[in-house]
Residue frames as a rotation matrix with the C-alpha (Angstrom) as fourth column:
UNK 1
-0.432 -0.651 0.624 -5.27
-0.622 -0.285 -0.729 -11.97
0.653 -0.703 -0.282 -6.22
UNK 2
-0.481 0.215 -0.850 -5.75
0.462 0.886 -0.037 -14.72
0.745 -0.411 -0.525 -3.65
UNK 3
0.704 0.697 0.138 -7.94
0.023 -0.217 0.976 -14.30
0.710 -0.684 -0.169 -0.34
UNK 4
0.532 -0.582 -0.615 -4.73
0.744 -0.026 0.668 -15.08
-0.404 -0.813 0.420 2.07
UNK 5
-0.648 -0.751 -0.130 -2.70
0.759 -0.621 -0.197 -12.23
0.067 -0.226 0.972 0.44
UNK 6
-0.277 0.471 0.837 -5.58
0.114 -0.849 0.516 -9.83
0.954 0.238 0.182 0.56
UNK 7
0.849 0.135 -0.511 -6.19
0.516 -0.006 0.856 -10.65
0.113 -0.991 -0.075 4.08
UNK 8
0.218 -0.886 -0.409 -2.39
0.937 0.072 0.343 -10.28
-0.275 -0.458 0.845 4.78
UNK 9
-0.591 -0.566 0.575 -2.39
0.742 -0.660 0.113 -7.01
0.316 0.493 0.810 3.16
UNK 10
0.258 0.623 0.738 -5.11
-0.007 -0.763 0.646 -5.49
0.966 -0.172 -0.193 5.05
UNK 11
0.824 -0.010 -0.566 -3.80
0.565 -0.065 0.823 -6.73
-0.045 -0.998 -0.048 8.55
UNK 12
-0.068 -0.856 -0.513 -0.67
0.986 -0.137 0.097 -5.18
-0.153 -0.499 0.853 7.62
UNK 13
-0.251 0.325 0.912 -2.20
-0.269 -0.928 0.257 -1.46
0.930 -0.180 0.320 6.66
UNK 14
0.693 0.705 -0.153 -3.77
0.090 0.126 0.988 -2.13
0.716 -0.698 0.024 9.71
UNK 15
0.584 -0.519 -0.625 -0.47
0.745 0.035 0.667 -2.28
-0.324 -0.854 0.407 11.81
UNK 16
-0.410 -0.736 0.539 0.94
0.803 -0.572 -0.170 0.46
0.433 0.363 0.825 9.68
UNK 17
0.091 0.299 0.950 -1.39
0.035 -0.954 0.297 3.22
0.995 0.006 -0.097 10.68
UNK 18
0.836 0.548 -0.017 -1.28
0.038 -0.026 0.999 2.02
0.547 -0.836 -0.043 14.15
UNK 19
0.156 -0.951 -0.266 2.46
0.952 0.072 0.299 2.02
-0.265 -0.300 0.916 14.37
UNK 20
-0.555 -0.445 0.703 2.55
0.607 -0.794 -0.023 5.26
0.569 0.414 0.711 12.19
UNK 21
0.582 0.438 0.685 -0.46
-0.170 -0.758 0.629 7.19
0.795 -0.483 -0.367 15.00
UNK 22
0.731 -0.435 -0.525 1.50
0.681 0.500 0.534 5.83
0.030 -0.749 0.662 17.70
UNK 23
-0.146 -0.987 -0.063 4.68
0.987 -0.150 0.056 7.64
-0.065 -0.054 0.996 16.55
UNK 24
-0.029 0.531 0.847 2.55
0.173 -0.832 0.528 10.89
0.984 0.162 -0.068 15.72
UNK 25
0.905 0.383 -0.184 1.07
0.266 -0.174 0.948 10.60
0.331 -0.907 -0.260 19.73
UNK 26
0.637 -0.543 -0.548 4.69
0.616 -0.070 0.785 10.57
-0.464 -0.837 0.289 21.07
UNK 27
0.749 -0.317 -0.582 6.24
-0.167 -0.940 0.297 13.12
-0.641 -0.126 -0.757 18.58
UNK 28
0.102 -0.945 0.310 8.59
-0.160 0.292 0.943 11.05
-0.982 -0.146 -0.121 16.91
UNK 29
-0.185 0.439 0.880 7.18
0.804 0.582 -0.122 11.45
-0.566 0.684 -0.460 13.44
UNK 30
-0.898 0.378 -0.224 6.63
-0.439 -0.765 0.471 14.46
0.007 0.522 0.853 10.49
UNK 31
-0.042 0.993 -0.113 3.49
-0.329 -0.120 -0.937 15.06
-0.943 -0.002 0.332 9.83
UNK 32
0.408 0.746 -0.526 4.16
-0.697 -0.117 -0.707 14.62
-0.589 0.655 0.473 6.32
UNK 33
-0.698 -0.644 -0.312 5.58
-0.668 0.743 -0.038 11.41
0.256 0.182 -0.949 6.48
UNK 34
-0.820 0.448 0.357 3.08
0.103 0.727 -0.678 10.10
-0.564 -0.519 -0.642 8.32
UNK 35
0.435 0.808 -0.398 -0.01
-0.539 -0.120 -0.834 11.72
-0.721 0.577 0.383 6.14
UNK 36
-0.286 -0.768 -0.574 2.49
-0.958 0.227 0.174 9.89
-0.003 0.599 -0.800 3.44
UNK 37
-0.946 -0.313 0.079 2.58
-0.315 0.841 -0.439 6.25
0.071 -0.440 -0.895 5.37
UNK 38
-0.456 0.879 0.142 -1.47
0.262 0.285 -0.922 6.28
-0.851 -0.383 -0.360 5.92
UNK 39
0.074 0.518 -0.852 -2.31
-0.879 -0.369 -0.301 7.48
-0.470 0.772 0.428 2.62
UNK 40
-0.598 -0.128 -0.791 -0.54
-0.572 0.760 0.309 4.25
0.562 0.638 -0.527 1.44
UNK 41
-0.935 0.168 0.314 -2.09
-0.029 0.843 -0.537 2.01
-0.355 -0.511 -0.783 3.61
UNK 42
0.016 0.999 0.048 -5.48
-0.072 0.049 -0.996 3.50
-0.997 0.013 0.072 2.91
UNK 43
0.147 0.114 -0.983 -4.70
-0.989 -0.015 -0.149 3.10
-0.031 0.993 0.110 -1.11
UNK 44
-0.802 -0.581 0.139 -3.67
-0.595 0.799 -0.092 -0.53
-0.057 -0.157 -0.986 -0.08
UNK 45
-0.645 0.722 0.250 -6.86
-0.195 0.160 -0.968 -1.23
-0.739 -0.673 0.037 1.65
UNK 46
0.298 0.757 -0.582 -8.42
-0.566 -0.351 -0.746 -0.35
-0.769 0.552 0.323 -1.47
UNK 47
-0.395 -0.403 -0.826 -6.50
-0.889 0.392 0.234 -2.17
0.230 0.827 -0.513 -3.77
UNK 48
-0.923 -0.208 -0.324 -7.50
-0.210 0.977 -0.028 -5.46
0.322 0.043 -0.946 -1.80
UNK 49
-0.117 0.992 -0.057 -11.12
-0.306 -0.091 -0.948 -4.62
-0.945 -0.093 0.314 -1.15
UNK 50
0.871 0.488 0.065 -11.66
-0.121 0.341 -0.932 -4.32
-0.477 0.804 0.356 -5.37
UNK 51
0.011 -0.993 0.121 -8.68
-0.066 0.120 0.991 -6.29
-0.998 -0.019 -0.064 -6.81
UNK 52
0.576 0.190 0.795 -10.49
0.792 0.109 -0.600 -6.13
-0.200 0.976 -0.088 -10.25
UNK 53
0.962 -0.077 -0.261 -8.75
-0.114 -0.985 -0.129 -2.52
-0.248 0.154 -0.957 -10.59
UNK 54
-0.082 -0.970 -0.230 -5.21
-0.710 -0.105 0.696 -4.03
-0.699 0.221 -0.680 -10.02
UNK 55
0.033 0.060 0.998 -6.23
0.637 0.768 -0.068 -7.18
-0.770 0.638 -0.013 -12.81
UNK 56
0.780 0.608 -0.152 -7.22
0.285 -0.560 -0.778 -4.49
-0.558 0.563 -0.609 -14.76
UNK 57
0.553 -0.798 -0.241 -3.92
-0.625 -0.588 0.513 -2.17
-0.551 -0.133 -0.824 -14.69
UNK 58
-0.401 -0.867 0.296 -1.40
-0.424 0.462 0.779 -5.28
-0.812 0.187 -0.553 -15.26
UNK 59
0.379 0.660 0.649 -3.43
0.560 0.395 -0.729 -6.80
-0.737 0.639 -0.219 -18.05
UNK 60
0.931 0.364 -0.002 -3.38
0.194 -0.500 -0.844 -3.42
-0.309 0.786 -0.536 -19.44
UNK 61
0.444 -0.891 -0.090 0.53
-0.763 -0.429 0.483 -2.81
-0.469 -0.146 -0.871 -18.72
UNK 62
0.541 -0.347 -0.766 1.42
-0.422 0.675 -0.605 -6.56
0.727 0.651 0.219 -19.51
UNK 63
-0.454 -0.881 0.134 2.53
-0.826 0.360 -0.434 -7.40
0.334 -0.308 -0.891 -16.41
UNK 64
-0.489 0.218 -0.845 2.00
-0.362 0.830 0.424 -11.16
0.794 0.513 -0.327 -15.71
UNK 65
-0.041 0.607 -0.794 0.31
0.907 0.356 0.225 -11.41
0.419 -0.711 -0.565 -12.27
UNK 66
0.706 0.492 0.509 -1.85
0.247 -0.845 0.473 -8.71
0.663 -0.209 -0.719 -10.38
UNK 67
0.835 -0.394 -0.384 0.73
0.354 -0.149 0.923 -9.12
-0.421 -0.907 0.014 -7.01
UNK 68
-0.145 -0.882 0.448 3.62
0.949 0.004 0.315 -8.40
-0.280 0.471 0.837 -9.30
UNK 69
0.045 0.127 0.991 1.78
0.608 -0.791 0.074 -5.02
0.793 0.599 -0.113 -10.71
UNK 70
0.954 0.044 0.297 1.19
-0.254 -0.408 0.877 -3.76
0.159 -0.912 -0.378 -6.72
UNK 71
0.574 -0.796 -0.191 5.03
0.780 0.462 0.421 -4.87
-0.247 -0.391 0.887 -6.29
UNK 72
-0.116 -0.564 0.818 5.99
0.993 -0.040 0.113 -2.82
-0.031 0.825 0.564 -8.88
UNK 73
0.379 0.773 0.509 3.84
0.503 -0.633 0.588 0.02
0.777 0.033 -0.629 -8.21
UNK 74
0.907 0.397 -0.140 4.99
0.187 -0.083 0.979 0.24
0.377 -0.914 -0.149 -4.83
UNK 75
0.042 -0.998 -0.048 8.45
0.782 0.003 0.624 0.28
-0.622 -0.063 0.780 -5.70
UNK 76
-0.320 -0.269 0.908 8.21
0.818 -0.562 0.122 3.15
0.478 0.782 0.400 -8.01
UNK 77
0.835 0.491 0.248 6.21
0.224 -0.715 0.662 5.29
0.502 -0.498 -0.707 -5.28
UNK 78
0.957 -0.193 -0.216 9.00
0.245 0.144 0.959 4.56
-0.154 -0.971 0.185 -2.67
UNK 79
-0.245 -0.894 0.375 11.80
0.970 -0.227 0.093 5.05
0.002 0.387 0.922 -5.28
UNK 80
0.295 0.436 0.850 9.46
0.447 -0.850 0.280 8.88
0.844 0.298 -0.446 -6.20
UNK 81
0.856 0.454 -0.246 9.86
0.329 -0.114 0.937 9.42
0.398 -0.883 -0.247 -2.00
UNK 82
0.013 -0.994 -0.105 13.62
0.972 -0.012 0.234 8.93
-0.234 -0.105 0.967 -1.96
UNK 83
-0.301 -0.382 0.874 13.95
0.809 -0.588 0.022 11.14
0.505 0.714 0.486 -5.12
């Protein structure tokens, strides 16, 4: 995983939790949407702190680049939310 999308992926957790406390302060928000919305970010955070974990994963799955396995991932949480 490059250094500019791991940056880019921590500034945006970073504006998620602060958009998602924001909406908490003024009411406009479940609780367990938001405990939802900051859990990802803070699994995010992690993913681009030790990206050996997601090399690891897609390797083991077969998929062909790490950003593609966190794509994928991330669609299958958000598809689990819908459901």
């Amino acid at each position: 995983m490059s250094m500019v999308f791991r940056i880019i992926l921590i500034v945006a957790c970073i504006l998620t939790c602060a958009y998602t406390l924001r909406k908490i302060r003024k009411s406009q928000m479940q609780i367990e949407d938001s405990l939802f919305w900051i859990l990802i970010s803070i699994g995010l955070v992690c993913i681009s702190i030790f990206p050996e974990i997601v090399t690891f994963f897609s390797k083991l799955i077969g998929v062909g680049a790490a950003v593609n396995f966190i794509f994928l991932v991330i669609i299958f949480i958000l598809l689990l939310k819908v459901l």
